[in-house]
C-alpha positions in Angstrom: -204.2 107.5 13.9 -203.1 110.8 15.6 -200.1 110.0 17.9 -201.8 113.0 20.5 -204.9 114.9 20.0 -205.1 117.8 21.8 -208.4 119.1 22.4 -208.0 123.3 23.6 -204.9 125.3 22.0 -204.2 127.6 25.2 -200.8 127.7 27.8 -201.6 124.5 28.1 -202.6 122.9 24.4 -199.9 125.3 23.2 -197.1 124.0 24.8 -198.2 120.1 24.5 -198.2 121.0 21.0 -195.0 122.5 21.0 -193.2 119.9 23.0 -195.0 116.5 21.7 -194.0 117.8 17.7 -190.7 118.9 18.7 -190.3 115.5 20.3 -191.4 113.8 16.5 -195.1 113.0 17.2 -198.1 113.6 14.9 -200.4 116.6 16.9 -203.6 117.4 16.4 -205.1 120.4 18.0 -208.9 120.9 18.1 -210.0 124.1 18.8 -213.5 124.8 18.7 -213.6 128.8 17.9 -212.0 130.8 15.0 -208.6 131.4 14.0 -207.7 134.6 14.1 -204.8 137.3 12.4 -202.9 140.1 13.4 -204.6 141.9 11.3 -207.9 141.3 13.1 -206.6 142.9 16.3 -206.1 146.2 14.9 -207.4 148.5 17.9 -209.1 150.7 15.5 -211.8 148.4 14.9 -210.3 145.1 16.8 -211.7 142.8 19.0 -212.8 143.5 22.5 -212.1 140.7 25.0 -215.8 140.3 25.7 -216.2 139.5 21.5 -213.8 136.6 22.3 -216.8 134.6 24.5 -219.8 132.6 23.6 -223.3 134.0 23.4 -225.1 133.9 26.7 -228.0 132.2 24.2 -226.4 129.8 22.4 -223.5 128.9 24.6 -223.9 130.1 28.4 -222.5 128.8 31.5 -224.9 129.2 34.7 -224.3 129.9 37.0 -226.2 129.1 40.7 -225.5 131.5 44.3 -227.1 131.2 47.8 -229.3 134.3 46.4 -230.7 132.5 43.2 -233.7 130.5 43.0 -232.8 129.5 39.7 -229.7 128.8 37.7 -228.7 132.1 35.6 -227.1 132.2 32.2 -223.5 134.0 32.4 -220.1 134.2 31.0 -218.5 133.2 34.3 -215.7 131.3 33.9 -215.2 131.5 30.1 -211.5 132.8 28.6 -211.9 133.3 25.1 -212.9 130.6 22.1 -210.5 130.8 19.3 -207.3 129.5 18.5 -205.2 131.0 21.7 -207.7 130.7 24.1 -207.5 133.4 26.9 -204.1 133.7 25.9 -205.1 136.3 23.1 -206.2 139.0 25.0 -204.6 138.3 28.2 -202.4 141.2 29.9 -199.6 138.6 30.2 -198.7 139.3 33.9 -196.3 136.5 34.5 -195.6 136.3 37.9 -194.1 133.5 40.2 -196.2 131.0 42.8 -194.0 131.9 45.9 -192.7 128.6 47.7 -195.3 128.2 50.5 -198.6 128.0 47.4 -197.5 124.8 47.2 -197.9 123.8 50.2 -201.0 125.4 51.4 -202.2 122.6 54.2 -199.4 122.0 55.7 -198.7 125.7 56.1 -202.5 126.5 57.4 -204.0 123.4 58.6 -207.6 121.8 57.4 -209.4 125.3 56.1 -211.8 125.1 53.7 -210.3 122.6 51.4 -206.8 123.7 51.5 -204.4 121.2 49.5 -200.9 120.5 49.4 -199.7 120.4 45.7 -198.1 117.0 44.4 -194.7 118.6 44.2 -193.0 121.7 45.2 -191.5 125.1 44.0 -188.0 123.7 43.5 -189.4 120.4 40.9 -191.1 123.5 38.9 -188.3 126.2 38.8 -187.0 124.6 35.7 -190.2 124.8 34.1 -191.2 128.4 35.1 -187.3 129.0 33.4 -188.4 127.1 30.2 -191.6 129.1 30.3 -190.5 132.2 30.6 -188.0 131.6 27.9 -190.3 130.0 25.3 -192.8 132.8 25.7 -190.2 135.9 26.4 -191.1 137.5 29.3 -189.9 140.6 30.5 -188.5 141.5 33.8 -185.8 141.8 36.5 -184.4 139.0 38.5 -183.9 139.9 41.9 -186.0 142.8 42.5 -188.5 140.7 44.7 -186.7 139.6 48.0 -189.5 137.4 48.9 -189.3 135.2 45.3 -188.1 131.8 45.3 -185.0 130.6 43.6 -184.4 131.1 40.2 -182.1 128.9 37.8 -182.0 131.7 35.2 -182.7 135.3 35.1 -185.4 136.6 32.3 -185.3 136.2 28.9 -185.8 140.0 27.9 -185.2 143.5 30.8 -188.2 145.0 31.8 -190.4 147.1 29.8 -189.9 150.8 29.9 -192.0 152.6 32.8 -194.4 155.7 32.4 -192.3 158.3 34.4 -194.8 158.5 37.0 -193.4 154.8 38.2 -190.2 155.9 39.3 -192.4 158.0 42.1 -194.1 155.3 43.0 -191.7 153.1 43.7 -189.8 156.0 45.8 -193.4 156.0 47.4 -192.9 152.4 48.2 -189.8 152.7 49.5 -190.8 155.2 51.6 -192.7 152.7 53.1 -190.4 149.8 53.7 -191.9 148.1 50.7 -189.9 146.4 47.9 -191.1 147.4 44.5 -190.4 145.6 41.7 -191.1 145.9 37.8 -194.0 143.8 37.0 -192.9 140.9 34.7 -195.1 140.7 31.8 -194.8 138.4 28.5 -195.0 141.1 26.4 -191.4 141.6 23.8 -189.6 144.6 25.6 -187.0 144.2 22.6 -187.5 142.0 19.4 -187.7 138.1 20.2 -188.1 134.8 18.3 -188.6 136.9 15.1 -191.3 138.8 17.2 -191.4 142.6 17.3 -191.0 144.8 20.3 -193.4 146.3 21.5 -194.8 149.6 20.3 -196.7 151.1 23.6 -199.8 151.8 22.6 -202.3 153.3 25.1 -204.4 149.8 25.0 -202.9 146.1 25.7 -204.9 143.6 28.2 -208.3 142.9 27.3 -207.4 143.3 23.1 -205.2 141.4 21.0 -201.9 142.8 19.9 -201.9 143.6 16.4 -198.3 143.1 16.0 -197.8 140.2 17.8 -195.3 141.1 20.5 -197.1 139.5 23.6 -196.6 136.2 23.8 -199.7 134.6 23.1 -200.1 130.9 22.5 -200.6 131.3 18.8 -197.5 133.6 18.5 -195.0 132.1 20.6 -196.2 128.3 20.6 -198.4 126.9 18.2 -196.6 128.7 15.5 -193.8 127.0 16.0 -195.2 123.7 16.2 -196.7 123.9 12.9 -193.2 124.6 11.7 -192.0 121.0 12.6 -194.7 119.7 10.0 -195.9 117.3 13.2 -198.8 119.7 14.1 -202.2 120.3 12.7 -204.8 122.9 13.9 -208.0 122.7 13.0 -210.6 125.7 14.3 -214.3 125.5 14.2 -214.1 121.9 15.8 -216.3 121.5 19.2 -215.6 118.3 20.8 -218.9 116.9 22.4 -217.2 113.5 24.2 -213.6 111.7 24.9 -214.3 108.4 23.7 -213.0 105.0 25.2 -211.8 101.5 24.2 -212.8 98.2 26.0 -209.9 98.3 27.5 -210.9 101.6 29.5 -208.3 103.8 27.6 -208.8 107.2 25.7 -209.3 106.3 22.4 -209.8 109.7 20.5 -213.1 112.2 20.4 -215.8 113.2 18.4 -216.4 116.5 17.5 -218.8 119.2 15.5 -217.2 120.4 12.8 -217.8 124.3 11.2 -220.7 122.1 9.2 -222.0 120.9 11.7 -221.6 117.3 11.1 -220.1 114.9 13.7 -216.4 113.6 13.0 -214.5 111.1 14.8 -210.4 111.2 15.4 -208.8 108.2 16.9 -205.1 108.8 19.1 -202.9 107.2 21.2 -202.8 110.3 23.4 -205.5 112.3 24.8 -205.1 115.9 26.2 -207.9 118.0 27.5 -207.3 121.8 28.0 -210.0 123.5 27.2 -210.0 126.1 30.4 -211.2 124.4 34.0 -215.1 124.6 33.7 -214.9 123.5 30.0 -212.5 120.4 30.8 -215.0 119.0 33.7 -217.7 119.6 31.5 -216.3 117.5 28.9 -215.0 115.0 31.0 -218.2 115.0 32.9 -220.3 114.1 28.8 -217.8 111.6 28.2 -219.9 108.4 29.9 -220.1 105.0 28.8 -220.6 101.8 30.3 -216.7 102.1 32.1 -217.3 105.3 33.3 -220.8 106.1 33.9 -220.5 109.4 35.7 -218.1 110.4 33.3 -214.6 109.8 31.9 -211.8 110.0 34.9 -215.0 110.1 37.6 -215.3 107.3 39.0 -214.2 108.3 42.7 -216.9 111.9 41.9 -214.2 114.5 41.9 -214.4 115.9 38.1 -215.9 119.4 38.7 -214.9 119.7 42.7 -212.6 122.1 44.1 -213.8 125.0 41.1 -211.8 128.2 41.9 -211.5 131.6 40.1 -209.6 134.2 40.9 -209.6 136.5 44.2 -209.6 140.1 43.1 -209.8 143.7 44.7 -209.6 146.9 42.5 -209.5 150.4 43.0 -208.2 154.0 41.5 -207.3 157.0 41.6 -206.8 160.2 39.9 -202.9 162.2 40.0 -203.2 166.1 39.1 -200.1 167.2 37.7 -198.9 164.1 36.4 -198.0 163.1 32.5 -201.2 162.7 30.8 -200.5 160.0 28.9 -200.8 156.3 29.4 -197.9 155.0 27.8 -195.7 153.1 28.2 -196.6 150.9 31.2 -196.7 151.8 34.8 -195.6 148.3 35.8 -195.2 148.5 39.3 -195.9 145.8 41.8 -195.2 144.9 45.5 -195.6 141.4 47.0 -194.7 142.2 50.7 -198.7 141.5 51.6 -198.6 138.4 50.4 -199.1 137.0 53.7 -200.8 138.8 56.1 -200.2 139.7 59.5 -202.4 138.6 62.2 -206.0 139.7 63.0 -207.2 140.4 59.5 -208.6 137.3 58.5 -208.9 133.9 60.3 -206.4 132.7 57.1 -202.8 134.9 56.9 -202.7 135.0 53.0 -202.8 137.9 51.1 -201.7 138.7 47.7 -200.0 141.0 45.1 -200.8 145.0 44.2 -200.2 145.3 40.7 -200.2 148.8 39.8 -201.3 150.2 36.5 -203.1 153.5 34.3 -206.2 153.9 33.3 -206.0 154.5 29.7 -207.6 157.5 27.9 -208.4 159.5 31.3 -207.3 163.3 32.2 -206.1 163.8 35.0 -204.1 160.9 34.8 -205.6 157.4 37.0 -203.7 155.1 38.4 -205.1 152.0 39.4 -204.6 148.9 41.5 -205.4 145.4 40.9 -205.0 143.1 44.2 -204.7 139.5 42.9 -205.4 136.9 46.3 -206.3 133.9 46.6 -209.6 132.1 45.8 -210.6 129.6 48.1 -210.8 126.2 47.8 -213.9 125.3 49.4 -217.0 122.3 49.1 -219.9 124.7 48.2 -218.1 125.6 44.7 -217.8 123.3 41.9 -219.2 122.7 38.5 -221.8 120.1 36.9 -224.3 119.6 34.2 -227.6 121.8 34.1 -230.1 119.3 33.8 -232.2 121.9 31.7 -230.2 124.4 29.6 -228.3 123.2 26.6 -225.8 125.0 24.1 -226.4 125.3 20.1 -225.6 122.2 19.6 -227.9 120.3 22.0 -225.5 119.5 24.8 -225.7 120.3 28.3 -224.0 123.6 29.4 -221.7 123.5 32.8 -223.5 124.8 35.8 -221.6 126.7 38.3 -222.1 126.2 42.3 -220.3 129.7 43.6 -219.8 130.4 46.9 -217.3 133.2 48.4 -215.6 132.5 51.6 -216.0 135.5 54.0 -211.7 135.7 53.7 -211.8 136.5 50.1 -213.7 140.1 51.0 -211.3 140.8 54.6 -208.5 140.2 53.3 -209.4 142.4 49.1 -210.5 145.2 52.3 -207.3 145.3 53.8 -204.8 144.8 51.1 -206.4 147.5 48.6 -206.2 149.8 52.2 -202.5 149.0 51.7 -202.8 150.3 47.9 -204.9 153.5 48.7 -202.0 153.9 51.1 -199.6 154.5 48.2 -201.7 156.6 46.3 -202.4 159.0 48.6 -198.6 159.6 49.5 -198.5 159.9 45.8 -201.1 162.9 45.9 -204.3 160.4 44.6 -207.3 162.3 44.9 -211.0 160.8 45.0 -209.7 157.0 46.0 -212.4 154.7 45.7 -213.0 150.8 45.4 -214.7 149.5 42.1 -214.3 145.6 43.6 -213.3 144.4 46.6 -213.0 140.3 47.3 -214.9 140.0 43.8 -214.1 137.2 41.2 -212.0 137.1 38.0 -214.0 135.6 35.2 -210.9 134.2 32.9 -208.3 133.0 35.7 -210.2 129.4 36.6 -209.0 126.3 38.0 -209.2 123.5 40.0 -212.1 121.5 38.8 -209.5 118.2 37.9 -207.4 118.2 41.3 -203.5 116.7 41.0 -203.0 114.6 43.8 -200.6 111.7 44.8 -204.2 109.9 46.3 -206.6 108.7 43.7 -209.3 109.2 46.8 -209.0 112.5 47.2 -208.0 113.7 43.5 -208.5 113.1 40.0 -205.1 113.7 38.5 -201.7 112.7 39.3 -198.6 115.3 39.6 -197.6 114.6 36.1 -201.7 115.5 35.0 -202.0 112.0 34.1 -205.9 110.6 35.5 -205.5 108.5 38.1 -208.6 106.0 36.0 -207.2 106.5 32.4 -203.2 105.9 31.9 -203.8 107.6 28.6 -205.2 110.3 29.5 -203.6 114.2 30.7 -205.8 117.2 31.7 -203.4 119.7 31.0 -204.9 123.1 31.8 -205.6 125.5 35.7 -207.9 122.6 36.0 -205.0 120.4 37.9 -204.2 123.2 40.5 -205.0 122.3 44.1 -205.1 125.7 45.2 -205.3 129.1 43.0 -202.4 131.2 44.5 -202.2 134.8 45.4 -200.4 135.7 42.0 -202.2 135.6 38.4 -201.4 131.9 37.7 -200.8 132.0 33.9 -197.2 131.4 34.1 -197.1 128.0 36.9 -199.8 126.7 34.5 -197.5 126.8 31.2 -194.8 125.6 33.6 -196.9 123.1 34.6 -197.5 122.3 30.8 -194.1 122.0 29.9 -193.4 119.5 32.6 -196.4 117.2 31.7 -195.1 117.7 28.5 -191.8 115.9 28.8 -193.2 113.1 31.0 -195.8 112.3 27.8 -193.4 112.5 25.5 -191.3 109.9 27.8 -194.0 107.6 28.0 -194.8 107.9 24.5 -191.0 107.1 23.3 -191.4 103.9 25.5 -194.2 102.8 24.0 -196.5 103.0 26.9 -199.2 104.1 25.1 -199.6 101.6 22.4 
């Protein structure tokens, strides 16, 4: 017997794993894609992010709108399936939740389904620290007036900036704005026997050939296999959590690369296989104890489903360098509430500014990460008709986009186009505008101090199965107006040290 099995190797399988074997106990990590090398993320022939998903025929998500008759196949909502998760390919944008994300209701009242988190900014600081330090992230304290308080600056200085972003942030300045460099969990010098890195034209969306983002195979899992506590075994698909008589988590069963059914038995359960994939697995997991599926008993596995609000635009800058390296890395978080009269909810988001690689004139873009609303007509289930390759039902998504999610993308990428035309941007347009970010998902296992009203406690723990943590963006009550990568490996890390308390006091058999 396993001491933790830990189904999902992510931010959040990688740092269980990291913390549980550091701590002495025996980890299992079930992944159920591939395991892949360096050498397989060579850009010259490399892997796209879009090679990283399922096949839309043998393992879709659907995906059901107001405008469908019928649920439709789709990639919605899927990171990547091998050994990393999302974490492979992401850009590695690590910015902080600012104080008032966490407490969302009590700042703006009964909207939607606003929630107030089950702790706030200042019990997490330590763990965004630890984070940030574990993974090697990149940036400058103190830049961004509006962050909260920090117990330690950054574990690495920013990366170098293309020389258009010293223009830019003039531009800002100009404006009364407070640009800052954009913290990013990529090595701006060597780290943790990980190389610097090298600026090529090409980074989010690819994996890095020489391992200097801080992926969770690079940074975490790695270094849990070096305490010869943790196992990782690719290829393995769990299809159900199982249970004891006594109610508890008693292991899984998964699909190995053969095809055949194997059964692990732990003391410790962790889910983190991404938000839709965790409620999906929770929501197969019946038995006689939990008959609408493991931790469901009060119907909340699948609720509160949120993405990622998102507004995009460009343009192009005669004159300028033509090249796209190294990073722009600019960003400005003064919109991230927003003034009266733009929406009927005063939250905005951040402008993240970056270059479009490979394109003359040089383009500059804009990514607007806001928030994605909480709200009762989107959550996930099981489609009753479409099954993946291996027989089981797929997760049907419910989507719905409140009205605030467009206002408020129209008026902060207004702010952006701003700034670019001061810069001399010529032919501004928007290519999204209150649209929806495929790979940041959450929400779908709600932390909560009231087993009513949530499925998980603050510490991830299921209200209905002491032995059992969901450990992935499927805890968060609310998605934040910043990419969320770095609270949910904070998050991780915390949930991390309280099951490795419990498990040293024998509370889990």
């Amino acid at each position: 017997m396993h001491d933790a099995v830990i189904i999902g190797s992510g931010a959040g399988g990688g740092a269980l794993a990291l913390t549980l074997a550091r701590a002495g106990a025996q980890v299992l990590v079930l992944e159920r894609g591939p395991r892949y090398s360096r050498r397989d993320f060579e850009h010259s022939d490399g892997l796209l992010a879009e090679d990283f998903f399922p096949s839309v025929d043998d393992d879709p998500h659907t995906v059901v709108t107001s405008k469908t008759l019928s649920p439709i196949r789709t990639r919605l909502g899927w990171g990547a399936v091998c050994v990393g998760g999302g974490t492979v390919h992401m850009g590695g944008y690590f910015y902080r939740f600012l104080p008032d994300d966490f407490r969302m209701q009590s700042r703006f009242g009964d909207y939607e389904e606003l929630a107030d988190w089950p702790y706030a900014y200042e019990e997490l600081e330590p763990y965004l620290s630890r984070a940030e330090w574990e993974i090697g992230v990149a940036g400058q304290a103190g830049e961004d007036p509006f962050a909260g308080r920090r117990s330690r600056p950054y574990p690495l200085p920013p990366l170098e900036a293309h020389p258009i972003a010293s223009a830019l942030k003039e531009t800002c300045q100009a404006r009364s704005l407070h640009p800052f460099a954009t913290p990013r969990a990529v090595n701006s010098h060597p780290y943790q026997g990980r190389p610097a890195c090298r600026y090529c034209e090409e980074c989010a969306g690819l994996g890095c050939p020489i391992g200097a983002r801080g992926t969770s195979p690079e940074a975490l899992l790695a270094r849990a296999e070096a305490t010869g506590r943790c196992e990782i075994r690719p290829h393995s698909q769990v299809k159900e959590v199982t249970v004891d008589r006594r109610g508890r988590a008693s292991g899984c069963v998964y699909f190995n690369s053969s095809g055949e059914e194997v059964e692990v038995r732990a003391k410790i359960v962790c889910v983190s296989c991404s938000a839709i994939e965790s409620a999906r697995l929770l929501l197969l997991s019946k038995s006689p104890r939990f008959p609408n599926g493991l931790a469901n008993n009060g119907g909340r596995v699948g609720r509160h489903l949120q993405f990622h609000g998102v507004s995009m635009g460009q343009g192009r800058l005669a004159g300028a360098p033509e090249s796209a390296a190294p990073f722009l890395g600019v960003s400005v978080m003064d919109h991230y509430f927003l003034p009266e009269g733009v929406s009927d909810l005063a939250k905005g988001g951040v402008l993240r500014f970056g270059i479009v690689p490979k394109e003359n004139p040089l383009t500059l873009y804009c990514e607007v990460f806001h928030d994605f609303l909480p709200n009762s007509r989107t959550f996930v289930d099981l489609d009753p008709e479409t099954r993946d390759a291996r027989g089981l039902p797929v997760a049907r998504i419910h989507l719905d986009l409140p009205g605030h999610h467009r206002r408020a993308g129209r008026w902060l990428l207004d702010r952006a186009f701003e700034l670019l035309d001061d810069l001399g941007g010529v032919d501004l347009a928007a290519t999204d505008i209150g649209g929806t970010s495929s790979y940041l998902v959450q929400g779908t296992c709600r932390a909560g101090d009231d087993p009513t009203t949530s499925v998980l406690n603050g510490y991830c723990q299921a209200h209905d199965v002491a032995n059992l943590f969901v450990v992935d963006g499927s805890f968060m009550p609310t998605s934040g107006g910043a990419a969320p990568t770095l609270t949910l490996l904070a998050n991780s890390f915390r949930s991390a040290d309280h099951i490795v308390g419990r498990w040293k006091d024998g509370d889990f058999g």
